[in-house]
C-alpha positions in Angstrom: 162.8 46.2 124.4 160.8 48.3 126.9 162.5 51.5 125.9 161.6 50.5 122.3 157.8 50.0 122.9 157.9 53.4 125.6 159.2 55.1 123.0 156.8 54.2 120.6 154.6 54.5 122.5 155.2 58.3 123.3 155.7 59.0 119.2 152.1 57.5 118.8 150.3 59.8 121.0 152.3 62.7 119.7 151.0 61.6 116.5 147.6 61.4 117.6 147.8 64.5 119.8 149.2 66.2 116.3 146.1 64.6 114.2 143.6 65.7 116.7 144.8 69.5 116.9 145.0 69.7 113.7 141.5 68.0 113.0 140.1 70.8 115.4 141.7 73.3 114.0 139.9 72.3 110.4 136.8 72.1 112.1 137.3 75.1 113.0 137.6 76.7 110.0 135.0 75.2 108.5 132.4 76.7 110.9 130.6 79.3 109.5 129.6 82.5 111.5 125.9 83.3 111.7 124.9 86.3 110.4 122.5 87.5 113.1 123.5 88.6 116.9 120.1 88.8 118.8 117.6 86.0 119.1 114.1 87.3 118.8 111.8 85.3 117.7 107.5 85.7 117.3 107.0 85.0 120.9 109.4 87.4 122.2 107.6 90.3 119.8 104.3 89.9 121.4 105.6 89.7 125.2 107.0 92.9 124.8 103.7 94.2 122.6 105.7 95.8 119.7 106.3 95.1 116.1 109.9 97.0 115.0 110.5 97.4 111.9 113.2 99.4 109.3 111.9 101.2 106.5 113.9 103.6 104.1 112.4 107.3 103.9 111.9 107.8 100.6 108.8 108.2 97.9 106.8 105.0 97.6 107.9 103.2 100.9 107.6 105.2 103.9 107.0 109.5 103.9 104.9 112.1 105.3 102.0 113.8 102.7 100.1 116.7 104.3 100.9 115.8 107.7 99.9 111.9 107.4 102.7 109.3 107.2 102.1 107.3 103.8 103.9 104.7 101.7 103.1 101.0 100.5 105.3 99.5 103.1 103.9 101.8 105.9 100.1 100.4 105.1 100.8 97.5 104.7 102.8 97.7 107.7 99.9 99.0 109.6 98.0 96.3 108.3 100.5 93.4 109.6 100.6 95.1 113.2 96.9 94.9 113.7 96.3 91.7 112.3 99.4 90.3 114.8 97.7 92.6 117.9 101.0 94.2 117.7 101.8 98.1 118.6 103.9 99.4 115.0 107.4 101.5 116.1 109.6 102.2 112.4 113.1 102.9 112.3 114.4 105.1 109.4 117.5 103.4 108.1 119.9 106.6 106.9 121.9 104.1 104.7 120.6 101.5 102.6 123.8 99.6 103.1 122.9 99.3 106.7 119.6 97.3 106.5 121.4 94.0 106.8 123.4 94.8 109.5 121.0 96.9 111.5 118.2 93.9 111.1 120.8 91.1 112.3 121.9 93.4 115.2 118.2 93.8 116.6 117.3 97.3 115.4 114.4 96.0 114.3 112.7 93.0 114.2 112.1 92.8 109.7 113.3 95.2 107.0 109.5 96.4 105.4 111.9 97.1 102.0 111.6 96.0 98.4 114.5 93.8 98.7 115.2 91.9 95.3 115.5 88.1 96.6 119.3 86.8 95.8 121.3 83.8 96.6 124.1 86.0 98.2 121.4 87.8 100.3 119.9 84.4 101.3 122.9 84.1 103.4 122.0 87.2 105.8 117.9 86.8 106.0 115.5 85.1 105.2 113.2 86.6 102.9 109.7 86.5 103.3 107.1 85.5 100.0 107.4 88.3 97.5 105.0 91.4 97.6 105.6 91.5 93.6 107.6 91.0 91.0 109.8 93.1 88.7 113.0 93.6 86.7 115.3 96.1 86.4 115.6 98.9 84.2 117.8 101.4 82.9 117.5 104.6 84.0 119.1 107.6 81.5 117.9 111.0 80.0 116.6 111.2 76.7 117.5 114.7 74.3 116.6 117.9 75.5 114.4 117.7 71.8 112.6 114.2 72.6 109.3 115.2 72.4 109.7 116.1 68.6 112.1 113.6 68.3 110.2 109.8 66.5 111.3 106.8 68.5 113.7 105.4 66.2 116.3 109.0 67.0 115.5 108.6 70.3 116.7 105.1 70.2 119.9 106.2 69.1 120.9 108.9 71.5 120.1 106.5 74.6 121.3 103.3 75.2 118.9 100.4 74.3 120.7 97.4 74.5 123.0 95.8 77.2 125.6 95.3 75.0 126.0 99.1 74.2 126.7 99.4 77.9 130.2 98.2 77.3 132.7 100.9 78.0 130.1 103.3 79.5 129.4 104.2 83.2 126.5 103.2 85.5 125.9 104.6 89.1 124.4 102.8 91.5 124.9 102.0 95.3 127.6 99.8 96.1 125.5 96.6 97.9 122.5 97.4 96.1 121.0 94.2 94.3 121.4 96.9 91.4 125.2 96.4 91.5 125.2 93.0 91.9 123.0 92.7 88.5 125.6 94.6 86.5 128.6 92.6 87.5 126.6 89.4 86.6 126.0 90.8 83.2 129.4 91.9 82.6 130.2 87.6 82.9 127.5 87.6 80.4 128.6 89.7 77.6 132.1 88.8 78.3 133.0 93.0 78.8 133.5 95.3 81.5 130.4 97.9 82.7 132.5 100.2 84.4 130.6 101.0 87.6 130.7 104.4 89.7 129.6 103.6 93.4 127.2 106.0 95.3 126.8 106.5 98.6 124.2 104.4 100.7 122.5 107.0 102.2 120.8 108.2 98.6 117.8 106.6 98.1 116.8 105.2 94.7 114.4 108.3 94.1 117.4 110.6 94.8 120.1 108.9 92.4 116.9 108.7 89.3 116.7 112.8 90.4 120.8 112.8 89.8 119.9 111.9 86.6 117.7 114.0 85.6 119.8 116.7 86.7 122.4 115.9 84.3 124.4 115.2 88.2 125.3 111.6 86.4 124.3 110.1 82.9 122.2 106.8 84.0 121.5 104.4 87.0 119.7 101.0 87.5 116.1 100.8 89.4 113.2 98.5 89.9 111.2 99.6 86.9 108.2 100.0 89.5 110.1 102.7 90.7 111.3 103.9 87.2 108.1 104.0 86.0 106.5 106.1 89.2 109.3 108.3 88.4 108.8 108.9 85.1 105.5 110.1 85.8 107.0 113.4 87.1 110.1 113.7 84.8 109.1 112.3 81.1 112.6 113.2 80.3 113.5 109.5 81.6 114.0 106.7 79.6 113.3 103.1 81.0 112.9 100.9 78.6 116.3 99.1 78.3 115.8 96.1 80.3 118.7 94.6 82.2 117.3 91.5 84.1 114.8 89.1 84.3 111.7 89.4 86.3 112.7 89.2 89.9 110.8 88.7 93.2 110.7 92.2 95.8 110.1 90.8 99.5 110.7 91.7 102.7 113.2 90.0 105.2 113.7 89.0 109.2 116.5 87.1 110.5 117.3 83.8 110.1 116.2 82.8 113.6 113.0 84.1 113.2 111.0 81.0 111.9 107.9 81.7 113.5 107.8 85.5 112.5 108.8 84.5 109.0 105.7 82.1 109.1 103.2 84.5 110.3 103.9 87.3 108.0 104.2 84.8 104.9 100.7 83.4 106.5 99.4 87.1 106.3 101.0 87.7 102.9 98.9 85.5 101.3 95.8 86.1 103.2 96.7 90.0 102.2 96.7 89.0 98.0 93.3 87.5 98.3 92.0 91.1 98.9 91.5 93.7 97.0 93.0 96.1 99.3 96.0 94.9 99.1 96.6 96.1 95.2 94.9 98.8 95.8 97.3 100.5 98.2 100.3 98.7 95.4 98.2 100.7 92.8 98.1 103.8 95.1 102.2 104.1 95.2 103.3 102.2 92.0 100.5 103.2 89.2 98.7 105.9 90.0 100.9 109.0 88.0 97.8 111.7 89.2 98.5 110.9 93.0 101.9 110.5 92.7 102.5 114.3 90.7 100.6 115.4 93.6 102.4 114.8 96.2 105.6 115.5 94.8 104.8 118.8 93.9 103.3 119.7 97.1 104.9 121.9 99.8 103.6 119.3 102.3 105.6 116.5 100.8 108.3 115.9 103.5 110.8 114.8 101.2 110.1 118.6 99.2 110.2 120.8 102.9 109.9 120.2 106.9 106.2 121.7 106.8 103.7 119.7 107.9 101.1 122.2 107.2 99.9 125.2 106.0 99.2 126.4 110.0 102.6 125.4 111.1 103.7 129.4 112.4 100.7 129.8 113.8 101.3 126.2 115.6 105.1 126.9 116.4 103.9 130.3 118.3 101.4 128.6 120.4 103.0 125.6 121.4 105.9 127.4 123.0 102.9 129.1 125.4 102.4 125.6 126.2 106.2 124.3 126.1 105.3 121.7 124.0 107.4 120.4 120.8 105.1 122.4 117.7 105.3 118.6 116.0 103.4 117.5 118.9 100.5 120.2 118.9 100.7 119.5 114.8 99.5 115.7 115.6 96.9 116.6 118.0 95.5 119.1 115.5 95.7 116.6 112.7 93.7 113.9 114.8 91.0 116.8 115.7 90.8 118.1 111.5 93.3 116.8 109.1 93.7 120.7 109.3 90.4 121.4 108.0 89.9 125.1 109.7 86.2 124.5 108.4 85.3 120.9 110.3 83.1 120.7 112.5 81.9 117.4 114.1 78.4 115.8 114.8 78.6 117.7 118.8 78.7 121.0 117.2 83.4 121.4 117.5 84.2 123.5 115.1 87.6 124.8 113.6 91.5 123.1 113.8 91.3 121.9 117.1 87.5 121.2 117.1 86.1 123.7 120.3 82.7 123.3 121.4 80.9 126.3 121.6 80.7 126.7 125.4 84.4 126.2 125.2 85.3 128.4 122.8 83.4 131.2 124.7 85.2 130.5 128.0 88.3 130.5 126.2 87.1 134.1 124.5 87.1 132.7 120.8 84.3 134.3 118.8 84.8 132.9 115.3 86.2 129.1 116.0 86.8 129.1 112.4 89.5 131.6 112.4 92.8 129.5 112.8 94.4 131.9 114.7 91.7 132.4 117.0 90.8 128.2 117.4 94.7 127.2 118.0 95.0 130.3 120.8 91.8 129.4 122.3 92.6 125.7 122.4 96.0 126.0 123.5 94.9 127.9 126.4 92.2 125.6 127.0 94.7 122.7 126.8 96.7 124.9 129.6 93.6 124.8 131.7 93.1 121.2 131.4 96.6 120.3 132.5 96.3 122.2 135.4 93.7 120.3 136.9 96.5 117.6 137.0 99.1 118.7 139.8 99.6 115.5 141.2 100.6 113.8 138.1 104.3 114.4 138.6 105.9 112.9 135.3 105.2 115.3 132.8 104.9 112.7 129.6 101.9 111.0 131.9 100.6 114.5 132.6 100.5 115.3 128.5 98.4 112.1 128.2 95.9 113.2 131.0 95.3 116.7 129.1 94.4 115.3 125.9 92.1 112.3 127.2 90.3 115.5 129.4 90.5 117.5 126.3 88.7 115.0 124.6 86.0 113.2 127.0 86.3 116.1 129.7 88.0 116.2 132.6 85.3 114.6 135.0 85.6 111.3 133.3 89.6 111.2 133.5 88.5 111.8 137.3 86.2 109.4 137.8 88.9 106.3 135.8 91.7 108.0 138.5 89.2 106.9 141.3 89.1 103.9 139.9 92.5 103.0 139.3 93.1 103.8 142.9 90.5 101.7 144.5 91.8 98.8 142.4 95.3 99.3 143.3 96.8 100.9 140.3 98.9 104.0 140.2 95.8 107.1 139.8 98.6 109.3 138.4 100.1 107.0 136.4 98.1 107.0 132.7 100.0 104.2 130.9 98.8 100.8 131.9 96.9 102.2 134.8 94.4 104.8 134.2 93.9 104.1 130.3 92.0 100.9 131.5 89.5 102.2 133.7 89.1 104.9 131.2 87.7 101.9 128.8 85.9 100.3 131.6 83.7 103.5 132.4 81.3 102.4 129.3 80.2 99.1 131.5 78.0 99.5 133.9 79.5 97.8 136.7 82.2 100.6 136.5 80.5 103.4 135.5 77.5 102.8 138.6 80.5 102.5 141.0 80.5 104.6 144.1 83.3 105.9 143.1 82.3 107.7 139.8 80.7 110.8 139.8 80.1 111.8 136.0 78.7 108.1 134.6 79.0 106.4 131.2 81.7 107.5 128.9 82.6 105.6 125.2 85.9 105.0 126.9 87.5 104.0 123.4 87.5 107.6 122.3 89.9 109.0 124.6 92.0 106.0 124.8 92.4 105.7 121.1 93.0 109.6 120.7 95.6 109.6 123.1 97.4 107.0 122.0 97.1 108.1 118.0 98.8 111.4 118.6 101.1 110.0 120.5 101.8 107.5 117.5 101.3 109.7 115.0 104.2 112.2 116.5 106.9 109.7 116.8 106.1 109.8 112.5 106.4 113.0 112.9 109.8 113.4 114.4 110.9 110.8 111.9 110.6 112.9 108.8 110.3 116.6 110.2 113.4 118.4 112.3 112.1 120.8 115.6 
């Protein structure tokens, strides 16, 4: 009777050992894994100061126009960094397949992309309210002859109905929402689309220009996008409609509720001004604007020029050893490369020399570009020399142009500071920059200590740091 019940007993618990694995093992499949591999939420953003975000490089989102970085996402952009008091650093994505992966990996801290808003998406992000909304459009080429042609013969050399799509080829990018719309619609008409995959790394501008070229015979696109493009190649018809209207947004991880409230929170506060479809009006609608820039030598997505001055530029700043891009951003903050500005102080030329300055420098006609950039350059060279114990050569940089700007006596006097108060005197970043800003109160600028008085310490501060910003845009879009 014992050995009965033991071994009962022992087949029970095998049993129940058995039901428990294999409970745990179901469990386990059942888990799903999360889609995101950092954890970085609002709070962590504005400890370390900086908003990171990924962009695509292409016409209407993110670019370079006469050496100043443009696009609707990069204003807006701008505008969502200062209104969370956050510094703005963009990563390029170099394949649109990528933007997923790179966002849940911690490139970057929200995709600034118009992202169509789908259920299979909603498992990787969450998206953030929609900038606008839109549908998707065929993109093809209409006859050579169009513009004799009346609209009913163009209608039958193109493709105006989704149902004549049967049988014929579409390019698009693999995980574009694009692709995704095409293989729903060939469960709707109960008929294959065959579908040629393009590479990631071609933006949406690029596969339109594919068609144009006769490269490929259509492609799907945001008809925002179609549209822009159309502007500039009236060969392109986009008229077919393939979707209904559907919402653009951009997207942050899925553990970033408090990020994901703040910019929804600024979203709205954003479509309550005017500004806002303005700068949607400026990329989207304005055909002028848009034929401008892509016809222009100073488009980056055309060449790597930045501007019309860039040999002079590239001869100069290798007398200085700095990067030519760099020089090109401090120019651009002095003139926009006006070689005719002069400011309310009497600068004049590119790189804005005062009179007394250009003389030292032996510039007699400031307007002259070749004559301003030489003379500034060297001056620049001066400047930096008054520096020597400023051993890290980044630092050093950032104590030429605030003496370039303000003069050197002033950098001086917030280095005399910054030492009696315990910060590094040769350390600019963190250190320096905020006496510089202090010498415009009078308890700093009457201290003992300072020799050349009041200064509108914003100026410098703000001019070093927007050269510095405005070169890291630079190196972005234009190769060395």
């Amino acid at each position: 009777m014992n050995i009965k019940i033991t071994v009962l007993l022992i087949a029970v618990f095998i049993l129940l050992s058995s039901c428990s694995d294999g409970n745990k093992n179901l469990n386990e499949g059942n888990e799903t894994a999360l889609p995101y591999k950092v954890t970085k939420d609002l709070k962590a953003i504005k400890e370390d100061g900086v908003l990171h975000a990924i962009a695509i490089y292409n016409s209407t989102s993110y670019f370079l126009y006469k050496g100043m970085p443009m696009g609707f996402e990069y204003e807006l952009l701008s505008r969502l960094a200062k209104d969370l008091d956050l510094e703005l650093k963009i990563t390029i994505a170099k394949d649109i397949d990528d933007l997923f992966d790179m966002l849940n990996n911690g490139d970057g801290d929200l995709i600034a992309y118009g992202l169509t808003i789908t259920e299979p998406r909603k498992k990787l992000v969450s998206f953030t309210e929609n900038h606008y909304v839109t549908h998707q459009a065929l993109v093809q080429r209409m006859p050579k002859n169009w513009r004799s042609l009346p609209g009913y013969k163009i209608d039958k050399h193109v493709i105006s109905n989704t149902l004549e799509l049967i049988g014929d080829t579409v390019w698009v990018r693999e995980n574009s929402s694009y692709a995704e719309r095409l293989k729903n619609l060939q469960g709707e008409i109960g008929s294959e689309i065959p579908i040629k995959y393009i590479k990631g790394d071609k933006t949406t501008d690029e596969i339109i220009k594919m068609v144009v070229n006769g490269e490929i015979e259509r492609t799907v696109a945001d008809y925002n996008i179609a549209a822009v493009n159309k502007t500039y190649y009236p060969i392109l018809h986009i008229d077919t409609r393939i979707s209904f209207s559907q919402r653009i947004a951009w997207a942050v991880r899925q553990n970033s509720p408090e990020l994901l409230k703040a910019i929804n929170n600024w979203i709205i506060k954003e479509k309550e001004s005017n500004d806002y479809y303005a700068i949607y009006n400026k990329y989207f609608k304005s055909r002028k604007s848009y034929r401008g820039r892509i016809k222009s030598d100073f488009y980056s997505k055309n060449s790597n020029k930045i501007s019309k001055y860039d040999a002079i530029i590239k001869e100069n700043a290798a007398i200085i050893g700095w990067d030519w891009r760099f020089l090109c951003s401090q120019i651009y903050q002095e003139s926009r490369f006006n070689p005719k500005a002069k400011s309310w102080a009497g600068a004049s030329g590119l790189i804005q020399l005062m009179p007394a300055t250009a003389k030292e420098v032996g510039v007699s006609n400031s307007l002259n570009p070749i004559e301003n950039i030489r003379g500034g350059v060297k001056y620049l060279d001066s400047m930096r020399e008054k520096f020597e114990t400023v051993e890290d050569s980044i630092q050093k940089i950032k104590f030429t142009l605030a003496a370039f700007n303000c003069g050197a006596g002033h950098v001086f006097d917030a280095m005399r500071l910054a030492e009696k108060n315990g910060d590094d005197p040769n350390r600019w970043d963190e250190n320096v920059e905020k006496y510089i800003l202090k010498l415009s109160e009078k308890k700093y600028y009457s201290d003992e200590v300072v020799k050349h008085g009041f200064v509108r310490g914003t100026e410098p501060y703000k001019y070093v740091k927007n050269i510095f910003l405005r070169y890291e845009h630079y190196k972005q879009f234009i190769p060395q």
